[in-house]
C-alpha positions as CSV (number, residue, x, y, z in Angstrom):
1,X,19.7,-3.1,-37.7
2,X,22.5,-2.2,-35.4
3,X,23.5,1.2,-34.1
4,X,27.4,1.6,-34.9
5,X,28.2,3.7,-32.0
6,X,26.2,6.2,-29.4
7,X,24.2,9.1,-31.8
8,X,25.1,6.9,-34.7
9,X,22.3,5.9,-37.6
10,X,20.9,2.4,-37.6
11,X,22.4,0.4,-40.0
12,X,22.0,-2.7,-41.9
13,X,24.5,-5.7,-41.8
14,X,24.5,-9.4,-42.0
15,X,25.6,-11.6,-39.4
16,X,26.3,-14.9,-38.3
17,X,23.9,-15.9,-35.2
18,X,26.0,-18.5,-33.7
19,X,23.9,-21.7,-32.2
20,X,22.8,-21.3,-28.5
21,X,24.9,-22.0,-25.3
22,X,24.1,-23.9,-22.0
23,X,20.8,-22.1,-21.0
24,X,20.5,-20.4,-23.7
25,X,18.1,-20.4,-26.7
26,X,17.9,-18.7,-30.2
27,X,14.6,-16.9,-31.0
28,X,13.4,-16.6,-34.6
29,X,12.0,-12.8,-34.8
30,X,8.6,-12.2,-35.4
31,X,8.0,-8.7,-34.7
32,X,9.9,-6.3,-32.3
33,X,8.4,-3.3,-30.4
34,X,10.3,0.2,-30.8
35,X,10.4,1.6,-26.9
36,X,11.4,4.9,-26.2
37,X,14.2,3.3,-23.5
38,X,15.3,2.0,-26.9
39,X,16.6,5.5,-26.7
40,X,19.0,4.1,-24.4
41,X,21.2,2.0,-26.5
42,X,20.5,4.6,-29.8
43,X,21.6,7.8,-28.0
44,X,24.4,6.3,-25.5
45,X,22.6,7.1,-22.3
46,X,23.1,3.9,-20.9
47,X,26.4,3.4,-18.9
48,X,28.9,0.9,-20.1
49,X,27.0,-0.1,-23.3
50,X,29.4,-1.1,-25.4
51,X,28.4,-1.0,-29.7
52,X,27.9,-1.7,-32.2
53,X,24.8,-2.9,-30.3
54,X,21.3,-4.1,-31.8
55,X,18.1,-2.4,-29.9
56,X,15.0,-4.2,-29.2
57,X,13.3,-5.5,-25.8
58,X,9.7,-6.2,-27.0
59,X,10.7,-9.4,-29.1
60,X,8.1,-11.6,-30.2
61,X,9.1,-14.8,-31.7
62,X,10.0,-18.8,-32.1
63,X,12.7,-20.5,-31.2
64,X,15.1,-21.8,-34.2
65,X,17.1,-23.8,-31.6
66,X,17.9,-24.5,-27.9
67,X,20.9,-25.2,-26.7
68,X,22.1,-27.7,-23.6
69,X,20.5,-27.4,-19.9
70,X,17.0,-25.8,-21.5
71,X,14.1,-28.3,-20.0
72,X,11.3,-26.3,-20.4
73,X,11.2,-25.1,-24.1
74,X,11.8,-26.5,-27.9
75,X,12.3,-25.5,-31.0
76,X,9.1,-24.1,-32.3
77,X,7.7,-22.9,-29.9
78,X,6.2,-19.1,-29.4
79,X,8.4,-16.9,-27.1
80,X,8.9,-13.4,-26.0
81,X,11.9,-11.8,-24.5
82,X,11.4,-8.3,-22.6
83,X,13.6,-5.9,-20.8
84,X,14.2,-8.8,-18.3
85,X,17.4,-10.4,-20.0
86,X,18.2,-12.6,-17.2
87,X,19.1,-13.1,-13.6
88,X,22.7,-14.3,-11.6
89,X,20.3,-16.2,-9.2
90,X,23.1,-15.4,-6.6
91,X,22.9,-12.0,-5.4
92,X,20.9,-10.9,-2.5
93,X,17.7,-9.8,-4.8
94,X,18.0,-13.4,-6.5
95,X,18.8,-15.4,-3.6
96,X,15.6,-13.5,-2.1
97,X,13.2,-14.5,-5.7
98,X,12.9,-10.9,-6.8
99,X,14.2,-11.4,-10.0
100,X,13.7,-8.2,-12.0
101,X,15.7,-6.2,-9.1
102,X,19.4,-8.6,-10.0
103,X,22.0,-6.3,-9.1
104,X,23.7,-8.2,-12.4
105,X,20.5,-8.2,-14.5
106,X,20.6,-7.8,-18.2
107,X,18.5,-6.1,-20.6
108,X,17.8,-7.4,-23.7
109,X,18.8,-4.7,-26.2
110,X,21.1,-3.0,-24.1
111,X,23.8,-5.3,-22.5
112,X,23.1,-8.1,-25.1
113,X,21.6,-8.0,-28.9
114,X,17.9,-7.3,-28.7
115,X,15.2,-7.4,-31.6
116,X,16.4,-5.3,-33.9
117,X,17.2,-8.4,-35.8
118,X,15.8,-11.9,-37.7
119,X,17.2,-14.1,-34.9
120,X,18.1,-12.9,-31.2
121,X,20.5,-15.4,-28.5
122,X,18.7,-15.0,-24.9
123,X,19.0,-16.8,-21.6
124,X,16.1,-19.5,-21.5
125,X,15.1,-18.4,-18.1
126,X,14.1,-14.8,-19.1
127,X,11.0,-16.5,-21.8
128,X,7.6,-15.9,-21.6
129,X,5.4,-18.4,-23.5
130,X,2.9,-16.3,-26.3
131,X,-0.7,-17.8,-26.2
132,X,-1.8,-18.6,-29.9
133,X,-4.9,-16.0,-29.5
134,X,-1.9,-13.1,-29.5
135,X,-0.6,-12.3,-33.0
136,X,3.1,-11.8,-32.9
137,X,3.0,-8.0,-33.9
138,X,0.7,-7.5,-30.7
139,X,1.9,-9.8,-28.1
140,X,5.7,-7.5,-28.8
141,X,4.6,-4.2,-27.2
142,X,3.0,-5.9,-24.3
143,X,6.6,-7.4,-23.1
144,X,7.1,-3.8,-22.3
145,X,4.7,-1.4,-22.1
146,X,1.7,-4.1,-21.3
147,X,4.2,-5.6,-18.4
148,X,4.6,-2.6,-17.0
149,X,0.8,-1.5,-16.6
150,X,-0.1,-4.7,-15.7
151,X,2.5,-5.5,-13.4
152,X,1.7,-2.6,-11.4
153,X,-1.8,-2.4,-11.6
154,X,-2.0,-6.5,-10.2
155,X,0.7,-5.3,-7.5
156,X,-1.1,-2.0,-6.4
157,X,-3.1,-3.7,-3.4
158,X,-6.0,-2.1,-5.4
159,X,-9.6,-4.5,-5.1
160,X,-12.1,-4.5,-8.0
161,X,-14.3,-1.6,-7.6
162,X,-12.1,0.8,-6.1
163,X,-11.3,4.3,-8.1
164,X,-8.3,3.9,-10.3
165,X,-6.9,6.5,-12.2
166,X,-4.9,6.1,-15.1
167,X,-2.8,9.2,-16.0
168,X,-2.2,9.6,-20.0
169,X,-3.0,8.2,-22.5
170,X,-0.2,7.1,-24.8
171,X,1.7,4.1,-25.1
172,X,1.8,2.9,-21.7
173,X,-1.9,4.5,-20.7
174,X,-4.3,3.3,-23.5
175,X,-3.3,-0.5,-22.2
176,X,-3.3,0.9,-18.7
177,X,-6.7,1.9,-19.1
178,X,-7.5,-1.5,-20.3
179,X,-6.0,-3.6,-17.6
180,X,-7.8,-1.7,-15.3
181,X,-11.4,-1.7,-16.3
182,X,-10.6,-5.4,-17.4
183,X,-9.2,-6.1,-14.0
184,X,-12.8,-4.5,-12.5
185,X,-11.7,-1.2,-11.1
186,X,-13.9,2.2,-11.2
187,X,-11.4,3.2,-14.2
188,X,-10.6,7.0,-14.5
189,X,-8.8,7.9,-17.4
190,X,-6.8,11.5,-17.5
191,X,-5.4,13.3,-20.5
192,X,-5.4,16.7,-22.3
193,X,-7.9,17.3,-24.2
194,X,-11.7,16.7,-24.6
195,X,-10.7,14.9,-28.1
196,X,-9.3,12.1,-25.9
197,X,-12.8,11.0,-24.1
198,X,-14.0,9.3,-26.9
199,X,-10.9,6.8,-27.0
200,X,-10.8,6.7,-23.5
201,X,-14.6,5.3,-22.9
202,X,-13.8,2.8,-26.3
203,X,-11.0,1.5,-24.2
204,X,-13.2,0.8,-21.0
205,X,-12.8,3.9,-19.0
206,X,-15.8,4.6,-16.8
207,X,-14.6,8.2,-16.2
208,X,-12.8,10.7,-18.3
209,X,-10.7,13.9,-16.9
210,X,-10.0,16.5,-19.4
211,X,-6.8,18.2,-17.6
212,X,-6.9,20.7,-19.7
213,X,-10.1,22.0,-18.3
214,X,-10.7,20.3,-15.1
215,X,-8.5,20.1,-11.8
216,X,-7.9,16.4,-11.8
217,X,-7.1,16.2,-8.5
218,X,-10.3,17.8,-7.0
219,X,-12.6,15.7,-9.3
220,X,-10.6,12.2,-8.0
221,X,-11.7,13.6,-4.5
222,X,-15.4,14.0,-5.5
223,X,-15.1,10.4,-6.2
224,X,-14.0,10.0,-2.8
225,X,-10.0,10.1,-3.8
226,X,-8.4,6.9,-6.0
227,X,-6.8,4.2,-4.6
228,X,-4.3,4.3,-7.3
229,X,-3.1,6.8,-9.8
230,X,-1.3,4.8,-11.6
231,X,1.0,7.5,-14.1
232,X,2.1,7.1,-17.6
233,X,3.2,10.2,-17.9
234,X,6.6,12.2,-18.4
235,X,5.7,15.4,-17.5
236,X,6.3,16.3,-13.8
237,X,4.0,19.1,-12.8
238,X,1.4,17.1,-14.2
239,X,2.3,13.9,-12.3
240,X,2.2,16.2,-9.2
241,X,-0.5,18.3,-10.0
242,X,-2.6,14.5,-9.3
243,X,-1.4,13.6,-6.3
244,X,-4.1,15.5,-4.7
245,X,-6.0,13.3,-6.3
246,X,-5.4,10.4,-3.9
247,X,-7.5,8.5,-1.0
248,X,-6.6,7.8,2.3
249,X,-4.0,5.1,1.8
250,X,-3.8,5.7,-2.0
251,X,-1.2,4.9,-4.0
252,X,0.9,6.3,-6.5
253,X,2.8,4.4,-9.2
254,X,5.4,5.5,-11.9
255,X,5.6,4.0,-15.1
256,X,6.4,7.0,-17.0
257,X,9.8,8.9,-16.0
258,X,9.6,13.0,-15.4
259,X,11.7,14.6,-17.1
260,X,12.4,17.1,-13.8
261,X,12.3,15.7,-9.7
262,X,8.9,15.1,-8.7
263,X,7.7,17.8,-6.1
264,X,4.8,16.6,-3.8
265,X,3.4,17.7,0.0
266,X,5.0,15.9,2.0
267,X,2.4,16.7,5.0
268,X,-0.6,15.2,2.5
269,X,1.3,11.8,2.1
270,X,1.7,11.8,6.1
271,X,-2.0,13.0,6.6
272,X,-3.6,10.6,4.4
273,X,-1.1,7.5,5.0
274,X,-0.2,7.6,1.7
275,X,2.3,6.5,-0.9
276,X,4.3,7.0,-3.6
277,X,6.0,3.4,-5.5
278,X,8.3,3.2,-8.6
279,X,7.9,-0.1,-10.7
280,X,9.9,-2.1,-13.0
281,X,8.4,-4.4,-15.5
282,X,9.0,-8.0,-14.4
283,X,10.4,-11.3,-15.0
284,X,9.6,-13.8,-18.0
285,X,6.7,-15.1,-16.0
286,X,5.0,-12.0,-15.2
287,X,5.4,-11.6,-19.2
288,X,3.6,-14.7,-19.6
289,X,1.4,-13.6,-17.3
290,X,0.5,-10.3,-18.7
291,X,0.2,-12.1,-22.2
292,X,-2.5,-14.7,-20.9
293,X,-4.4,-11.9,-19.1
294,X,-4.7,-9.9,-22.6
295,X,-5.3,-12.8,-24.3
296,X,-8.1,-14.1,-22.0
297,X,-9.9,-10.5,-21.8
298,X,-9.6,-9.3,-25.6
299,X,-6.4,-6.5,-24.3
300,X,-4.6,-5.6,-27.8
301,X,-2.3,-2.6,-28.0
302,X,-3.0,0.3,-31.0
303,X,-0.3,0.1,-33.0
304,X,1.9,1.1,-36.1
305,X,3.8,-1.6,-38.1
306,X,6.9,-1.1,-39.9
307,X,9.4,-3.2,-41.9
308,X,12.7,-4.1,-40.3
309,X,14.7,-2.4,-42.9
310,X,12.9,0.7,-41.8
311,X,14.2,0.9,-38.2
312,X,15.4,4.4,-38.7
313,X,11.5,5.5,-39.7
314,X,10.0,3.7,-37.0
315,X,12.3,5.2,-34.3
316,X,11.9,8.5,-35.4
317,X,7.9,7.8,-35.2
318,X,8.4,6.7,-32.0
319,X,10.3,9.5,-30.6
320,X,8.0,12.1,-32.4
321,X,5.3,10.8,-29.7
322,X,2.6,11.0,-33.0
323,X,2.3,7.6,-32.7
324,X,-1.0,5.7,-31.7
325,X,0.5,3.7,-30.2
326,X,2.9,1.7,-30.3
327,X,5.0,1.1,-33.1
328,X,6.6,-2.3,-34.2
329,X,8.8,-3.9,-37.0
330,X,8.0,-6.7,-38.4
331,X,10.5,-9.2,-39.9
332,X,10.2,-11.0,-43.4
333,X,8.9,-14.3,-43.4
C-alpha cells in the first residue's frame, strides 16, 4: 500500500521485491504498526522524500532471504525493523557508537520502503530479534512507541523507587506507564479525566492525576517532586503546565512533539538543577532490548488490528486519536 505522491490516497499495487544485497536482508511481513510520524511520508512533511513511497516503521516479521555479508541472521528467523533504518558507521555520531544520532541515518518508511507491504528490503544491521513469547501484531507497535518509552525511561538516571510521572495516556503513555511500574518506579500516571484512573491503576500506576481537576504540578511536589516526567503528550501548555512538577535534579523527557515552542521558567530549572532532554528511539538493539523487557515482564500494547488492504481505514483511525491504542495491519498468511 504505497502513497503515490505527498497528500495522495494509499493505494494498492503489486511489485517485484528484488532479492537482498550485501548487508542486506528481506523480511516477510507479519504485522506493521500505523505511527502518526507515518504522517510524514503520507502528507509530505518530510524533506527530500521522494514517492511513490510505502509507509511503515513498526515491522514485525521473518526473514524470506539474506543476502551476502549477513553473519548474524537466516532465513526464518523473527525480526523487527523500526524507525532506525540504518547507520554509515563513518560519521562523527557513528565513529563515536551513537547510532540512532547518524547524520546519514535512514528511516524505514520514509527514505526507504517500510511495512506497508508483504515483504520489506532493510539493512541487516538495523534488526532486532522478536522473542517467541511476543505475537507479531504486538511486538510491531513496540519498535516504536515501546522503544521510545522504554528507551527513555532506562536512560533517565531514574532508580527504582523514585517518583515518576508519566504524562498522557495514549499510544506512547499506556506502555510508558507500564515500563515504569515494571521497571519499579513510584509510577504517576497524568491525563484528563477521572474516566482514565481506572485504566491507569490496570496498567500498574500507583498514582493517578486527573488534570482536569487537579494542578499536576503541585500534587508531584506533595510527593516530594518527580525525578522524571517523562511526557507523551502533544499539547504544550500542558507539557509546561508539569514542569513544576519536578524534584531537585528532575528530569524532563519528550516523546511526544508540541504542537507550539515549549515555554518553561527558566529561573526553576537553574534553582532546582534541573533538566529538560529530547529522545529518539534507538538502534536495532535497543529494539531487541525493549522486546525482551516486555516479553519478560508481561508489557503488551492495547491495540486495533486491521487488514493491509485497509491502510487508508487504519490511518484515518490513527490520526482521529480514537484509537486505544495502537493500531496495526496485519498481512495475509
Amino acid at each position: 500500500m504505497q502513497v503515490p505522491a505527498a497528500g495522495g490516497a494509499f493505494e494498492l499495487v503489486q511489485k517485484e521485491f528484488p532479492d537482498p544485497g550485501p548487508g542486506q536482508v528481506r523480511i516477510r511481513v507479519q504485522a506493521c504498526g500505523v505511527c502518526h510520524s507515518d504522517s510524514l511520508t503520507k502528507l509530505g512533511h518530510w524533506p527530500g522524500i521522494q514517492y511513490p513511497r510505502v509507509p511503515g516503521h513498526e515491522i514485525a516479521g521473518v526473514l524470506d532471504a539474506v543476502g551476502p555479508d549477513v553473519p548474524l541472521f537466516k532465513p526464518g528467523d523473527r525480526v523487527g525493523l523500526g524507525w532506525h533504518g540504518g547507520h554509515c558507521n563513518y560519521c562523527a555520531s557513528c565513529r563515536r557508537g551513537d547510532f540512532i544520532l547518524c547524520e546519514n541515518g535512514r528511516i524505514s518508511g520514509i527514505t526507504f520502503d517500510g511495512g506497508y507491504a508483504d515483504y520489506v528490503i532493510a539493512p541487516a544491521h538495523a534488526l532486532a530479534r522478536v522473542p517467541d513469547e511476543l505475537a507479531d501484531a504486538d511486538a510491531a507497535p513496540l519498535l516504536c512507541a515501546g522503544i521510545t518509552t522504554f528507551n527513555s525511561l532506562r536512560n533517565s538516571g531514574a532508580r527504582p523507587g523514585d517518583t515518576v510521572a508519566i504524562l498522557g495516556i495514549g499510544g506512547l503513555g499506556h506502555l510508558g506507564v507500564q515500563y515504569a511500574a515494571k521497571s519499579g518506579y513510584r509510577t504517576v500516571a497524568i491525563a484528563r479525566g477521572q474516566d482514565k484512573a481506572a485504566l491507569a491503576q490496570q496498567l500498574g500506576a500507583h498514582i493517578y492525576i486527573d488534570s482536569t481537576a487537579q494542578d499536576p504540578a503541585a500534587e508531584l511536589r506533595k510527593l516530594g517532586g518527580a525525578a522524571v516526567i517523562l511526557s507523551t503528550v502533544t499539547n504544550a501548555a500542558a507539557l509546561a503546565a508539569a514542569v513544576g512538577g519536578l524534584g531537585a535534579n528532575g528530569r524532563l523527557f519528550i516523546n511526544g512533539v508540541p504542537e507550539k515552542p515549549l515555554e518553561v521558567p527558566a529561573l526553576q530549572l537553574i534553582g532546582k538543577r534541573q533538566s529538560i532532554v529530547g529522545w529518539p528511539s534507538g538502534t536495532g538493539m535497543d529494539s531487541e532490548d525493549t522486546l525482551n523487557f516486555s516479553a519478560l515482564t508481561g508489557i503488551r500494547p492495547m491495540i486495533e488490528t486491521y487488514p493491509l488492504e485497509k491502510a487508508e481505514d487504519a490511518y484515518n483511525r490513527m490520526m482521529s486519536g480514537k484509537a486505544r491504542f495502537r493500531v496495526v495491519l496485519t498481512m495475509a498468511q
